[in-house]
N, C-alpha and C positions, 0 to 999 in steps of 0.2 A: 134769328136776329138777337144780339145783344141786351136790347131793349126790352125785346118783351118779355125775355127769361127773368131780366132784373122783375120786372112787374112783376113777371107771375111767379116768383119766388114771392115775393110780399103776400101775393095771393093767396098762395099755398099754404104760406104761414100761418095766416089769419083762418083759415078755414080746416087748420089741423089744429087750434086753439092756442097756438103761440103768439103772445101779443109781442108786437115790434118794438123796440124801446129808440130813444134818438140815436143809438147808433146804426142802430139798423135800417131809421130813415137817411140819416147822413151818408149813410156809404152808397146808398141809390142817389140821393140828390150830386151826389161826387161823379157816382158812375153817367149820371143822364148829363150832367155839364163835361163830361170826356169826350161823350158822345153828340156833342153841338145841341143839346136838347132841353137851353133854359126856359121855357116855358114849363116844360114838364117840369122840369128843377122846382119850378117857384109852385106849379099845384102841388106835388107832394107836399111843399112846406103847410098848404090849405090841407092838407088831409091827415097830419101829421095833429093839429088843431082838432079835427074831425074827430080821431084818434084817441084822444086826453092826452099827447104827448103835446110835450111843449118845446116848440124848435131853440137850438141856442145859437149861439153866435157862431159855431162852425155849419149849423145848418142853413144861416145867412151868408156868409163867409162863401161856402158853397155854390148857393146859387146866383148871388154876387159876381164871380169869378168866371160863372156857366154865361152871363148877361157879357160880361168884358170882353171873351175869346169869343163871342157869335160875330158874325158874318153882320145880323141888325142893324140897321140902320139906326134902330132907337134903342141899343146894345147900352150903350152910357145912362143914357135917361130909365130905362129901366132898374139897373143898376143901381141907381141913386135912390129910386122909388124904394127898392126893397132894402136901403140902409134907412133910411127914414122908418121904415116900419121896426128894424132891427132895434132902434131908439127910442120905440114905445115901448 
């Protein structure tokens, strides 16, 4: 599955001592909002933090966008949550 490879590429990385930098978080949060998966979108952006990377506005932008195209019911209202955070 698509998803878990994105993961466990990040996995891989980190545990062969290659530290991730935000593009390398963005292009997972990109790939997990292709894949209807903004939940996941928006943890990454918590681990990213975790991490000492510090997300920018295409890694908001991102999961942003992953919140718009879902299916959610509360797809919008999430969406606005993580632009509010985007503004801190």
């Amino acid at each position: 599955e698509p998803i878990k490879r994105m993961l466990g590429l990040l996995d891989e990385m980190m545990s062969r001592g290659v530290r991730p930098n935000t593009n390398t978080f963005n292009s997972i949060i990109h790939g997990l909002g292709k894949f209807n998966q903004p939940l996941l979108a928006e943890k990454i952006i918590e681990e990213m933090k975790e991490y000492g990377v510090d997300p920018d506005v295409w890694s908001f932008n991102s999961a942003i966008a992953a919140w718009t195209r879902s299916n959610s019911s509360e797809g919008g209202e999430m969406a606005e949550r993580l632009l509010d955070k985007m503004e801190r």
